[in-house]
FIKOLZA-1660 file (N, C-alpha, C; in steps of 0.1 Angstrom, whole numbers, plus 5000, padded with zeros to 4 digits):
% residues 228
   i   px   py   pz ch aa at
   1 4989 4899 5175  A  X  N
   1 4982 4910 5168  A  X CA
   1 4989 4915 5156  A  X  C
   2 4982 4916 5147  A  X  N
   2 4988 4919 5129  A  X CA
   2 4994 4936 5130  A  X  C
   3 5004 4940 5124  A  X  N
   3 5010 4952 5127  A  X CA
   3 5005 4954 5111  A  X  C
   4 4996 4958 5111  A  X  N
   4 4996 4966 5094  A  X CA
   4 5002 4973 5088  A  X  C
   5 5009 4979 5092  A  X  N
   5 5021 4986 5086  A  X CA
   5 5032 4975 5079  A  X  C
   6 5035 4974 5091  A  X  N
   6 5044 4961 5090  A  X CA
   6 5039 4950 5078  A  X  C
   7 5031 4948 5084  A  X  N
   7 5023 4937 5070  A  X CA
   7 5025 4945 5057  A  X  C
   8 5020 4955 5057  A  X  N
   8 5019 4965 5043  A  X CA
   8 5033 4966 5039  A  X  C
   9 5040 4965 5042  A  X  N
   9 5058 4971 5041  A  X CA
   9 5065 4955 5032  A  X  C
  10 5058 4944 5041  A  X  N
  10 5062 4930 5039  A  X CA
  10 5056 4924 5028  A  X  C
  11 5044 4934 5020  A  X  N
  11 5038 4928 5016  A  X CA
  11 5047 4932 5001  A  X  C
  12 5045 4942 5003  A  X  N
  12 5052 4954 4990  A  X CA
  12 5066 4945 4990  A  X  C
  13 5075 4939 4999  A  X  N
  13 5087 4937 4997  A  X CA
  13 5087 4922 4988  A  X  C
  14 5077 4917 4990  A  X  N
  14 5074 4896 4985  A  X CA
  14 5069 4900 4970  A  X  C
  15 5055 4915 4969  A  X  N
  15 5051 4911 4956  A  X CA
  15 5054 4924 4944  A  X  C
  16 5062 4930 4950  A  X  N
  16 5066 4943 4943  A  X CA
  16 5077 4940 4943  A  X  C
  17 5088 4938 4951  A  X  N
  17 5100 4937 4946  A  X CA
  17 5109 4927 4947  A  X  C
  18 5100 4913 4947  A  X  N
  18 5099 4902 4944  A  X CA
  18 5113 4898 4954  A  X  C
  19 5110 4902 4967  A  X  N
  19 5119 4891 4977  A  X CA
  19 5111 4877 4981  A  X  C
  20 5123 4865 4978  A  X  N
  20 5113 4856 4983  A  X CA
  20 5112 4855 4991  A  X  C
  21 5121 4860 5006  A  X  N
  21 5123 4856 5022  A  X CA
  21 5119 4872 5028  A  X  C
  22 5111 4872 5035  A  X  N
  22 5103 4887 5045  A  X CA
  22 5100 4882 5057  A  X  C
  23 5110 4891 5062  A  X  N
  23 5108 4885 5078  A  X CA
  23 5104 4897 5087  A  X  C
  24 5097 4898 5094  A  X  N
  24 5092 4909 5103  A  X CA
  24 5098 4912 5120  A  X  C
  25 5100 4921 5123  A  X  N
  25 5104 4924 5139  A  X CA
  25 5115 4915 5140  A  X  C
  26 5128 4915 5131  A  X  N
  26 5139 4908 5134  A  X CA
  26 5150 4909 5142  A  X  C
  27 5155 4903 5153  A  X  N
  27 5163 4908 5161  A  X CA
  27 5175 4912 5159  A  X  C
  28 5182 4924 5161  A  X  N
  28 5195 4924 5156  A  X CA
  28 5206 4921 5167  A  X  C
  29 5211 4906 5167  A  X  N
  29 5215 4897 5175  A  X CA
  29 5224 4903 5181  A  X  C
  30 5237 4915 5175  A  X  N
  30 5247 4920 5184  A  X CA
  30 5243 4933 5191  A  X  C
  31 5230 4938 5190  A  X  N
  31 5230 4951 5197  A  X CA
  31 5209 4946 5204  A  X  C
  32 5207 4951 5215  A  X  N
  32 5194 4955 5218  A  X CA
  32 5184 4963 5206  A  X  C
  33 5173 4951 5202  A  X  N
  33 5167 4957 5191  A  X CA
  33 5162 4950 5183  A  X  C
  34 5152 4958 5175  A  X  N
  34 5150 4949 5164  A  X CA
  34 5144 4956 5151  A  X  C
  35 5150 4948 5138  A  X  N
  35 5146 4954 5122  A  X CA
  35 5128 4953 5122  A  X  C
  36 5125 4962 5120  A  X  N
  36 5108 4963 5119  A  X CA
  36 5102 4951 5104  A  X  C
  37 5108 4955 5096  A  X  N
  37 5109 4942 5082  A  X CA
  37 5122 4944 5073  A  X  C
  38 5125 4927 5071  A  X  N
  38 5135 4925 5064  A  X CA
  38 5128 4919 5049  A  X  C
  39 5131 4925 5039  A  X  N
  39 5133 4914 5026  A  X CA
  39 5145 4913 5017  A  X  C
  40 5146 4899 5016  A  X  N
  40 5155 4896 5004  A  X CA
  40 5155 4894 4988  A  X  C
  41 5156 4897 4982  A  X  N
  41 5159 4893 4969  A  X CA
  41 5167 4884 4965  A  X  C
  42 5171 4869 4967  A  X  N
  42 5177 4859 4961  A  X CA
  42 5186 4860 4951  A  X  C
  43 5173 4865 4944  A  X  N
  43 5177 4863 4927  A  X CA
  43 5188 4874 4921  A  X  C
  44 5185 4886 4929  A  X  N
  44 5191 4896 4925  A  X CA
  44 5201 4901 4933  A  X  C
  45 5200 4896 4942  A  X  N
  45 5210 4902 4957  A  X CA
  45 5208 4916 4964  A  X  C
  46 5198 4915 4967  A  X  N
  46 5189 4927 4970  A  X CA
  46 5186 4925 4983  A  X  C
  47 5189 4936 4991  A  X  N
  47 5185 4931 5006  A  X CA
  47 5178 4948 5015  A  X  C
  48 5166 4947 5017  A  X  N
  48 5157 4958 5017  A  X CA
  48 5155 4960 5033  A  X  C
  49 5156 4968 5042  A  X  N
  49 5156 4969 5052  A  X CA
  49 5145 4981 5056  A  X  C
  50 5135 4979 5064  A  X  N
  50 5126 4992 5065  A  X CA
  50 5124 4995 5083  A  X  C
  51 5123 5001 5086  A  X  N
  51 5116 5010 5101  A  X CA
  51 5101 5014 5096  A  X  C
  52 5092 5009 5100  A  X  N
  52 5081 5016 5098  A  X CA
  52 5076 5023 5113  A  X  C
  53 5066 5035 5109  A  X  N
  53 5063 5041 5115  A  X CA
  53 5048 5045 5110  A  X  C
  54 5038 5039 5118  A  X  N
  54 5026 5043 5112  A  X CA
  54 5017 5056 5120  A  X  C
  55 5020 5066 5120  A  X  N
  55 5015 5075 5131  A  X CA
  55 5008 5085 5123  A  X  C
  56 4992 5088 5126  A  X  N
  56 4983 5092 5116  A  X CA
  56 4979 5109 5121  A  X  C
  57 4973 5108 5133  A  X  N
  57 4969 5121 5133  A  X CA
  57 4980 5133 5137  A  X  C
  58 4988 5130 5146  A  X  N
  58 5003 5133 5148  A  X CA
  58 5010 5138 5137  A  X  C
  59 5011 5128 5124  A  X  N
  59 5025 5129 5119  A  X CA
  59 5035 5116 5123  A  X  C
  60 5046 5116 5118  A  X  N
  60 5055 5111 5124  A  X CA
  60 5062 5115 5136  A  X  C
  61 5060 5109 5147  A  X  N
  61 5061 5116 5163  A  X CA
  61 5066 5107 5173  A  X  C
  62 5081 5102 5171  A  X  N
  62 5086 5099 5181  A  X CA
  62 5087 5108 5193  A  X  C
  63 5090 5108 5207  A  X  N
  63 5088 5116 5217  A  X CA
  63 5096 5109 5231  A  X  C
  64 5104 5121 5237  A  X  N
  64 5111 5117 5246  A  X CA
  64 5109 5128 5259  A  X  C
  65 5106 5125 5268  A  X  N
  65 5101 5137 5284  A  X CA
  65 5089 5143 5274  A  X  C
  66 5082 5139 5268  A  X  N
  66 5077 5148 5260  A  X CA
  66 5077 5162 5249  A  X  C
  67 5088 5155 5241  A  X  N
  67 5096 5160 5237  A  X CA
  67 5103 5157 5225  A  X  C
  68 5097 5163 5212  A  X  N
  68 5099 5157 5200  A  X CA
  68 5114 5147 5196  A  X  C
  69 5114 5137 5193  A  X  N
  69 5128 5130 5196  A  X CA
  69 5130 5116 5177  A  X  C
  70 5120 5125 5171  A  X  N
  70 5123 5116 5159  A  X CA
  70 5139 5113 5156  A  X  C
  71 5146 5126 5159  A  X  N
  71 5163 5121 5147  A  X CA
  71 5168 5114 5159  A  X  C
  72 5170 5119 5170  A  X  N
  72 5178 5105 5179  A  X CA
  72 5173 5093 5178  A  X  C
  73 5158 5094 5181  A  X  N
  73 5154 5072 5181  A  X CA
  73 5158 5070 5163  A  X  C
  74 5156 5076 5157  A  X  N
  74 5157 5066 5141  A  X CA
  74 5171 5066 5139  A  X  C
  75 5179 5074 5143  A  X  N
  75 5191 5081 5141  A  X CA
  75 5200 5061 5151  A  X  C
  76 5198 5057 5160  A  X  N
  76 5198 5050 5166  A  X CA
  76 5196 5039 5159  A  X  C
  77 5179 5036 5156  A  X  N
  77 5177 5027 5150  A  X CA
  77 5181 5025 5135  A  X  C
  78 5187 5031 5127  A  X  N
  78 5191 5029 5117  A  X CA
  78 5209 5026 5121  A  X  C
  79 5213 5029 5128  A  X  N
  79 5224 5025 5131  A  X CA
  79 5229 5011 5133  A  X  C
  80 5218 5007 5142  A  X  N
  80 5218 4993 5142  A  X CA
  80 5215 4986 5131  A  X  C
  81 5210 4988 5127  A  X  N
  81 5204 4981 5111  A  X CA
  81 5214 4984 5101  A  X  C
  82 5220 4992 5100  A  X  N
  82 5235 4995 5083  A  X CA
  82 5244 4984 5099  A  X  C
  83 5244 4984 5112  A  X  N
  83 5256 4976 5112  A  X CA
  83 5256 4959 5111  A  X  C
  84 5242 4959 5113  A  X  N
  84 5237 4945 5114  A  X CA
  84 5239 4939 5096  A  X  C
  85 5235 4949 5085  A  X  N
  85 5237 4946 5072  A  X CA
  85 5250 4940 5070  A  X  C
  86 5261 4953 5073  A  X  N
  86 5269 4949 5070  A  X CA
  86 5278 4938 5074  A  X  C
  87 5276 4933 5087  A  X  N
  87 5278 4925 5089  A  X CA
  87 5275 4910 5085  A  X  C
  88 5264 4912 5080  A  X  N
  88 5253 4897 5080  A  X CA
  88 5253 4893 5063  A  X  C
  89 5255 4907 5060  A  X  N
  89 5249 4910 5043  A  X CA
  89 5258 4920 5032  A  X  C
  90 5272 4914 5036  A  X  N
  90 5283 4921 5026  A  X CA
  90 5279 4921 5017  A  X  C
  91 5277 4910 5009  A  X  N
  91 5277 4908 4991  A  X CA
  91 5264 4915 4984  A  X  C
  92 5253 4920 4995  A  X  N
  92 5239 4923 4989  A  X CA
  92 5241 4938 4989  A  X  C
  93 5234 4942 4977  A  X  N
  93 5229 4957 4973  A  X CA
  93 5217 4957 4986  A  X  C
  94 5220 4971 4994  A  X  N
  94 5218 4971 5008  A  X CA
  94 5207 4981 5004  A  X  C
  95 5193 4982 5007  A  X  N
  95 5184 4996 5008  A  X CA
  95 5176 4997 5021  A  X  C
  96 5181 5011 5028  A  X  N
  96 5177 5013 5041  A  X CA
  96 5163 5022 5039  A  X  C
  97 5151 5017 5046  A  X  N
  97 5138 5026 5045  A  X CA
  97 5130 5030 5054  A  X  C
  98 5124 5044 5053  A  X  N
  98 5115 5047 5064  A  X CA
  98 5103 5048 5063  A  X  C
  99 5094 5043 5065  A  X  N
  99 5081 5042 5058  A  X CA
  99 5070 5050 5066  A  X  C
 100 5063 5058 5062  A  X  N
 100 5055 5067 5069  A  X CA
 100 5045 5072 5068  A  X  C
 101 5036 5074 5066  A  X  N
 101 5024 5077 5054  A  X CA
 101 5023 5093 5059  A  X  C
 102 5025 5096 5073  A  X  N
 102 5016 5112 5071  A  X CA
 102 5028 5116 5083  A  X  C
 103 5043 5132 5075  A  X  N
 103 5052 5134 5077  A  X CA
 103 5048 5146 5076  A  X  C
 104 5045 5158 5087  A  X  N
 104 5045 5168 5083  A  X CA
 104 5057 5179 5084  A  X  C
 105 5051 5189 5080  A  X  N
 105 5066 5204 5079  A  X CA
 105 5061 5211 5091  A  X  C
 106 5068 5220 5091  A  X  N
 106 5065 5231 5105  A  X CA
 106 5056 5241 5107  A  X  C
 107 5057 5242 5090  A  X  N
 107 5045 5255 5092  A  X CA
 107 5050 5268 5097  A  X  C
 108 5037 5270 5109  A  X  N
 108 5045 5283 5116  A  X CA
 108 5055 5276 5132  A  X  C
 109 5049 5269 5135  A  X  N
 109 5058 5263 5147  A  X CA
 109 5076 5265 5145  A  X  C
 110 5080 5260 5155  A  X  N
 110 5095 5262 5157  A  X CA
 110 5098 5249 5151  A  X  C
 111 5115 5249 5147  A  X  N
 111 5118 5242 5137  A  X CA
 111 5119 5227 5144  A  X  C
 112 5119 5223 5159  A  X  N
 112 5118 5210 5167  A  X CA
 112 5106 5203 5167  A  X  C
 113 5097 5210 5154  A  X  N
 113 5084 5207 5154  A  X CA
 113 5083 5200 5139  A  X  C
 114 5093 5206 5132  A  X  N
 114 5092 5203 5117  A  X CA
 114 5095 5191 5112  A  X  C
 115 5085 5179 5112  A  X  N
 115 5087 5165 5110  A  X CA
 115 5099 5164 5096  A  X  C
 116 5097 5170 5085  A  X  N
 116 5101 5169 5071  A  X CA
 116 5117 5173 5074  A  X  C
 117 5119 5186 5085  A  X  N
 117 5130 5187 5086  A  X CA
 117 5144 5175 5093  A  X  C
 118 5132 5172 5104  A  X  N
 118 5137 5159 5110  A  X CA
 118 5145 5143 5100  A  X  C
 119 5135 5143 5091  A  X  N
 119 5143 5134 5079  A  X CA
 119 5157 5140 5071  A  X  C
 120 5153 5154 5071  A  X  N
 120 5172 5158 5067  A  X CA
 120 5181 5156 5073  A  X  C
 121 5179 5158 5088  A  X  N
 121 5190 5156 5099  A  X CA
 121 5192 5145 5099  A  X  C
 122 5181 5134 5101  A  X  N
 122 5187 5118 5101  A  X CA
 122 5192 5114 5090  A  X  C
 123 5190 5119 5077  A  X  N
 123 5194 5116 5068  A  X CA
 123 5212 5124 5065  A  X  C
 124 5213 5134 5071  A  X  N
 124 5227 5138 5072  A  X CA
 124 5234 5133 5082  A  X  C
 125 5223 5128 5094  A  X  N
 125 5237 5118 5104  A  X CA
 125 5242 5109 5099  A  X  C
 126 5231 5098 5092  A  X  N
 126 5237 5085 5086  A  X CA
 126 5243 5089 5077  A  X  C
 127 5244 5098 5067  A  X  N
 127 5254 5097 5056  A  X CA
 127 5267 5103 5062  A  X  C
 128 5272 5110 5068  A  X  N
 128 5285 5118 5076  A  X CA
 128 5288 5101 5083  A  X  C
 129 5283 5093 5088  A  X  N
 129 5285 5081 5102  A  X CA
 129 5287 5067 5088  A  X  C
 130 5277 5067 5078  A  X  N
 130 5282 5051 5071  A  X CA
 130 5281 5056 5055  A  X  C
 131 5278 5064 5053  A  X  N
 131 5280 5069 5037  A  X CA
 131 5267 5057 5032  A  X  C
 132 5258 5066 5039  A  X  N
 132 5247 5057 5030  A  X CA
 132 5233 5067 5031  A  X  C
 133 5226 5065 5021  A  X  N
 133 5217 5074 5024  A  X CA
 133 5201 5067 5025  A  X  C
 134 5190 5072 5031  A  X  N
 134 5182 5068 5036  A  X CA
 134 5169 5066 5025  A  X  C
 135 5160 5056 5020  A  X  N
 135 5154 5062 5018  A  X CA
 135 5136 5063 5021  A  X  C
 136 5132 5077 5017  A  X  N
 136 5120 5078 5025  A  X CA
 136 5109 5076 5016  A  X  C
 137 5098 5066 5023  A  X  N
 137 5087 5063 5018  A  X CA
 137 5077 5074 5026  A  X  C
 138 5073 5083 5023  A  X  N
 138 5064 5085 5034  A  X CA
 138 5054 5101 5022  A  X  C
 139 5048 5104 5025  A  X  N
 139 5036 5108 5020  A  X CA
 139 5032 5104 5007  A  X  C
 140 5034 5114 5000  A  X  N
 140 5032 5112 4981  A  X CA
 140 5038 5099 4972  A  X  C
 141 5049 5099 4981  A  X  N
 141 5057 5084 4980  A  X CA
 141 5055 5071 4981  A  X  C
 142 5044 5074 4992  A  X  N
 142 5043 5062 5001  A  X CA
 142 5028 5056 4995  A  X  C
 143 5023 5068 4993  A  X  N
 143 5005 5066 4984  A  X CA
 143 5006 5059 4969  A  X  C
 144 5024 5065 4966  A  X  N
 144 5023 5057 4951  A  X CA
 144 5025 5043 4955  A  X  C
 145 5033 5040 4962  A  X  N
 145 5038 5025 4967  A  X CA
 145 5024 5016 4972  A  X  C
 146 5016 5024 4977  A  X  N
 146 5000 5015 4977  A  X CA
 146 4995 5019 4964  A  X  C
 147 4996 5026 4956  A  X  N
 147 4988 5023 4945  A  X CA
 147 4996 5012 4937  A  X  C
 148 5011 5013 4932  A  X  N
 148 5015 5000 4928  A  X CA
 148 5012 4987 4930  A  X  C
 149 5007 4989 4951  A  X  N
 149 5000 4976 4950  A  X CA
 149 4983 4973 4947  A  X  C
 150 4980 4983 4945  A  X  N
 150 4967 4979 4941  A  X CA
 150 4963 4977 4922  A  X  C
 151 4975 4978 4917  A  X  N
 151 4973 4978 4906  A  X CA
 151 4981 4964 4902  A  X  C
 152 4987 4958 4910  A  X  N
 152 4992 4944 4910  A  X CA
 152 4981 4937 4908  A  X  C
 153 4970 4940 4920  A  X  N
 153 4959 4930 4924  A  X CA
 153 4949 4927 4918  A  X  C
 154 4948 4940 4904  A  X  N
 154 4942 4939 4893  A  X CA
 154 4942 4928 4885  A  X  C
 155 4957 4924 4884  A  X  N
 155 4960 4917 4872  A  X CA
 155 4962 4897 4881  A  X  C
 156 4959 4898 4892  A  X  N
 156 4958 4885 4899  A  X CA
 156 4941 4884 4904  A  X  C
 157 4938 4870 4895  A  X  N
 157 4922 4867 4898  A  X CA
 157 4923 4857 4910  A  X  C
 158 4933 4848 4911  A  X  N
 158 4932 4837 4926  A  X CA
 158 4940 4848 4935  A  X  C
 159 4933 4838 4947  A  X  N
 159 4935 4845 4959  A  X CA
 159 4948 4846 4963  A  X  C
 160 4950 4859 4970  A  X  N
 160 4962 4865 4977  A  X CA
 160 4964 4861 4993  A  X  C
 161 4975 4856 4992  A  X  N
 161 4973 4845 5012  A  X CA
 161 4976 4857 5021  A  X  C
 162 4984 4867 5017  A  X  N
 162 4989 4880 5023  A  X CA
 162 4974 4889 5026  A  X  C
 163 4975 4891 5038  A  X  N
 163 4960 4895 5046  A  X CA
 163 4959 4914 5039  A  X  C
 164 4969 4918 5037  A  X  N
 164 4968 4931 5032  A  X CA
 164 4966 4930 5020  A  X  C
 165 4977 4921 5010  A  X  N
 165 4972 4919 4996  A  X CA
 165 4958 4915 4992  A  X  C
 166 4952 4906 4997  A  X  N
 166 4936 4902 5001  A  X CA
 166 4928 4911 5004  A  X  C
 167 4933 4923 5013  A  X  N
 167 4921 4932 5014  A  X CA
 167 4924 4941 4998  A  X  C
 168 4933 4947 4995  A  X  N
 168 4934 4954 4982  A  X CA
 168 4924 4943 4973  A  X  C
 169 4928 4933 4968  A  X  N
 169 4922 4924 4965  A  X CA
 169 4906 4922 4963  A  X  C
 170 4898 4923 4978  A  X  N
 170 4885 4924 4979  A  X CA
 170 4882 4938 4974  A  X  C
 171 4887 4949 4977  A  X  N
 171 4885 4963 4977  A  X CA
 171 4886 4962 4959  A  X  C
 172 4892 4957 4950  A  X  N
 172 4893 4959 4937  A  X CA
 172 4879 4951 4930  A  X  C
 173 4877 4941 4932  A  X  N
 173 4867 4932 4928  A  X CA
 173 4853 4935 4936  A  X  C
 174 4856 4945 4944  A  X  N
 174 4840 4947 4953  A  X CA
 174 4837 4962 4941  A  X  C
 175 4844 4969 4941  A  X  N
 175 4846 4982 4936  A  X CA
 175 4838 4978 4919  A  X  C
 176 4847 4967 4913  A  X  N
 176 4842 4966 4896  A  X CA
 176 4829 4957 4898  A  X  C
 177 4827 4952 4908  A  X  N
 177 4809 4947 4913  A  X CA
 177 4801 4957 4913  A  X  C
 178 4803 4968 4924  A  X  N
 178 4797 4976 4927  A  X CA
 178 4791 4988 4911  A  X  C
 179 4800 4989 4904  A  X  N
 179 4802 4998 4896  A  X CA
 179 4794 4992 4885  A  X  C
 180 4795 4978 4884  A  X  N
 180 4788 4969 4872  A  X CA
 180 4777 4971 4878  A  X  C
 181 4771 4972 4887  A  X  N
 181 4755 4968 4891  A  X CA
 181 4752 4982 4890  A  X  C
 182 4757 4993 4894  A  X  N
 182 4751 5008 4894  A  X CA
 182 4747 5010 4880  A  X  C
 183 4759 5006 4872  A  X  N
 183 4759 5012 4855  A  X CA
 183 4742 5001 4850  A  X  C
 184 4739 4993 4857  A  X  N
 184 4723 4983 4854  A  X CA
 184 4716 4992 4857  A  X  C
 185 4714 4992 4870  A  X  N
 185 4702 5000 4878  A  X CA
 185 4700 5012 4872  A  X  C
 186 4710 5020 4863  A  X  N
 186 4705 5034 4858  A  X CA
 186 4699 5030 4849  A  X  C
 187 4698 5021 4840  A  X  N
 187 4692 5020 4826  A  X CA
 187 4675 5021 4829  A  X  C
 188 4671 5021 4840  A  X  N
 188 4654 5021 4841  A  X CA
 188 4655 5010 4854  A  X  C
 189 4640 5014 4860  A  X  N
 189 4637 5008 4869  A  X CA
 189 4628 4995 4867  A  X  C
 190 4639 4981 4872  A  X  N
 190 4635 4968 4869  A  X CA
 190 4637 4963 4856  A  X  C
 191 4652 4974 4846  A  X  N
 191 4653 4967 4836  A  X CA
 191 4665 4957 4842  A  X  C
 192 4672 4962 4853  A  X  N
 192 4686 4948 4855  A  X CA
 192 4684 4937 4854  A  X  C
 193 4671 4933 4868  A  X  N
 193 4671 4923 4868  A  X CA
 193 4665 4912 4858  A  X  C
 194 4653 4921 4851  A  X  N
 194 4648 4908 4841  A  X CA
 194 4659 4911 4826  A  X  C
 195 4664 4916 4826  A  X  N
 195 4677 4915 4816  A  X CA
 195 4689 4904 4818  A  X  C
 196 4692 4904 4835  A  X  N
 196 4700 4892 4835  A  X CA
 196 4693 4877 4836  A  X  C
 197 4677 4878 4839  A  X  N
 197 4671 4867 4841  A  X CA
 197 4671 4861 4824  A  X  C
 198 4667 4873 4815  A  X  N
 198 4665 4868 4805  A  X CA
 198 4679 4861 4794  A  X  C
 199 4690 4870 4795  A  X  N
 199 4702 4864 4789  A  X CA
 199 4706 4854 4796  A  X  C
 200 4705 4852 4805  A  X  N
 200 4712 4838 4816  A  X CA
 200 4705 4825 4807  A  X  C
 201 4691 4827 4810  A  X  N
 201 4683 4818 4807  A  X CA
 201 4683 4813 4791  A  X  C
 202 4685 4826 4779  A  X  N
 202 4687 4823 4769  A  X CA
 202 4699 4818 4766  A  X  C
 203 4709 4819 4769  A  X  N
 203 4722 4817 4773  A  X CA
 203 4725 4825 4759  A  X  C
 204 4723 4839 4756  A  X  N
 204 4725 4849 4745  A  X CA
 204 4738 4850 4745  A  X  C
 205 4748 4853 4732  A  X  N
 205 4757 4861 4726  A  X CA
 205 4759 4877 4733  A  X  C
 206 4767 4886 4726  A  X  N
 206 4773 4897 4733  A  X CA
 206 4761 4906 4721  A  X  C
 207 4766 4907 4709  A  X  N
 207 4756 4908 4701  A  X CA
 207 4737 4908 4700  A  X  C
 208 4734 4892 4707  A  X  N
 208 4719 4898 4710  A  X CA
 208 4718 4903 4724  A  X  C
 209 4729 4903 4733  A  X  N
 209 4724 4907 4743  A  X CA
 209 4717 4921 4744  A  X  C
 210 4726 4934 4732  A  X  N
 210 4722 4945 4732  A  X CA
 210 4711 4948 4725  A  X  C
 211 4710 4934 4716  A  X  N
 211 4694 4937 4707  A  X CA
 211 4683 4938 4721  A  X  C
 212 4686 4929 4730  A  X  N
 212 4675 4927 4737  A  X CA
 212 4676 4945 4744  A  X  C
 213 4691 4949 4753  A  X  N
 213 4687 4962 4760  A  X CA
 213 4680 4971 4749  A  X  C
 214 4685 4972 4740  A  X  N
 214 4674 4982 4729  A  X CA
 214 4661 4980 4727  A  X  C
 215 4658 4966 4726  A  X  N
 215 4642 4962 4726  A  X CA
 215 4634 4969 4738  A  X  C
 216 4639 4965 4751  A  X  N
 216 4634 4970 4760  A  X CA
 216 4636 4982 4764  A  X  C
 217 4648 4991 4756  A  X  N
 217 4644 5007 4758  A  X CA
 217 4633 5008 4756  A  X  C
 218 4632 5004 4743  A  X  N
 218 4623 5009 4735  A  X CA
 218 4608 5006 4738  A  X  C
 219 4604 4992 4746  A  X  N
 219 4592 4993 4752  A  X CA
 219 4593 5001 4765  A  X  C
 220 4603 5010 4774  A  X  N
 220 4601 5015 4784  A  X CA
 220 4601 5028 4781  A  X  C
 221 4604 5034 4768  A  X  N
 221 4600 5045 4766  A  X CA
 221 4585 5048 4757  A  X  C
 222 4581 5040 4753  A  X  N
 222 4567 5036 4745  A  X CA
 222 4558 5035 4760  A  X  C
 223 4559 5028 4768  A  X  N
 223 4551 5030 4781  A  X CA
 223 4550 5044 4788  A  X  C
 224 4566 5050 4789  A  X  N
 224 4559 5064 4795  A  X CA
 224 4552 5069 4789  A  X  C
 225 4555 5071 4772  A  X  N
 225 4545 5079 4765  A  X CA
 225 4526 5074 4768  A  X  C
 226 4525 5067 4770  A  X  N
 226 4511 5058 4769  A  X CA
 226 4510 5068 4782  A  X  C
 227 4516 5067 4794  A  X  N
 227 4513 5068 4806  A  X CA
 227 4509 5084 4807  A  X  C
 228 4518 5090 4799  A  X  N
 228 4516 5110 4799  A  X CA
 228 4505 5112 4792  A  X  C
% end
């Protein structure tokens, strides 16, 4: 079964920041566990390491006896992962990530509730334990990081083999369909279709094509008048 998150995280890592090798749910061989997605950068020596967490209505909500437990599990899991880097991945510029889409604050609740606060604390254990700091993909952040990829997908007309880039992909080309056919249908009723029957068939220019929509304003407003 496809982890869309994961997918989405792996997707961003091959066409945004051009790792050629992305490996998913990687085991980290000396400790129990495993990296949610790994990518590399070859070219640059770039080596991208993420935890995702896709948790929607919640927030980001790890839980233990029932019992909010986000900074110990990530606090954990990120441990393993800076030791598995450094071990595996001396010579690479190292970036640790948390990827989240919906991270909330406390509000009025007590501060064991405060998701937002929970990323300071993990982010102050790891840096006191490996002098490295964390970084967070997750609301406003995380929304820009899907728009970057949807603005990739713009500028690519053959197809995307990446099941998430593909859907961005259909969603961009359904979207400039959808919007091409509305902006017809306003011009008058039953001017679309014999407008594209007739340019197709004449195989018209850009130039007469607007002689023709003006011709036929102009007999569809000469008709209502006849009609009133």
């Amino acid at each position: 079964m496809i982890n869309v998150g994961e997918e989405l995280v792996g997707s961003y890592f091959q066409y945004i920041r051009g790792c050629e090798f992305v490996q998913k749910n990687l085991p980290t061989v000396d400790a129990q566990g495993e990296i949610d997605v790994v990518g590399i950068n070859l070219k640059e020596k770039k080596l991208y390491i993420a935890e995702v967490a896709i948790h929607l209505s919640t927030g980001l909500q790890y839980t233990y006896n029932k019992r909010p437990n986000n900074i110990q599990k990530l606090t954990e899991k990120f441990s393993r992962d800076i030791e598995y880097a450094k071990k595996y991945f001396a010579g690479y510029d190292r970036h640790f990530m948390l990827w989240s889409p919906i991270v909330k604050g406390g509000g009025k609740r007590a501060l064991q509730y405060d998701q937002l606060d929970h990323l300071k604390q993990l982010n102050s254990n790891i840096r006191s334990k490996y002098k490295v700091e964390i970084e967070f993909v997750v609301n406003e952040r995380f929304l820009s990081c899907l728009n970057e990829m949807r603005t990739f997908v713009k500028s690519k007309s053959g197809e995307l083999k990446c099941p998430v880039m593909r859907l961005l992909q259909i969603e961009d080309w359904l979207t400039k369909h959808v919007g091409k056919d509305s902006t017809l249908n306003r011009q008058s009723p039953g001017i679309a279709s014999l407008l594209d029957a007739v340019c197709t068939t004449a195989k018209l220019n850009s130039v007469q094509i607007a002689e023709v929509i003006g011709a036929i304003a102009k007999l569809h407003a000469k008709s209502n008048r006849s009609v009133d």
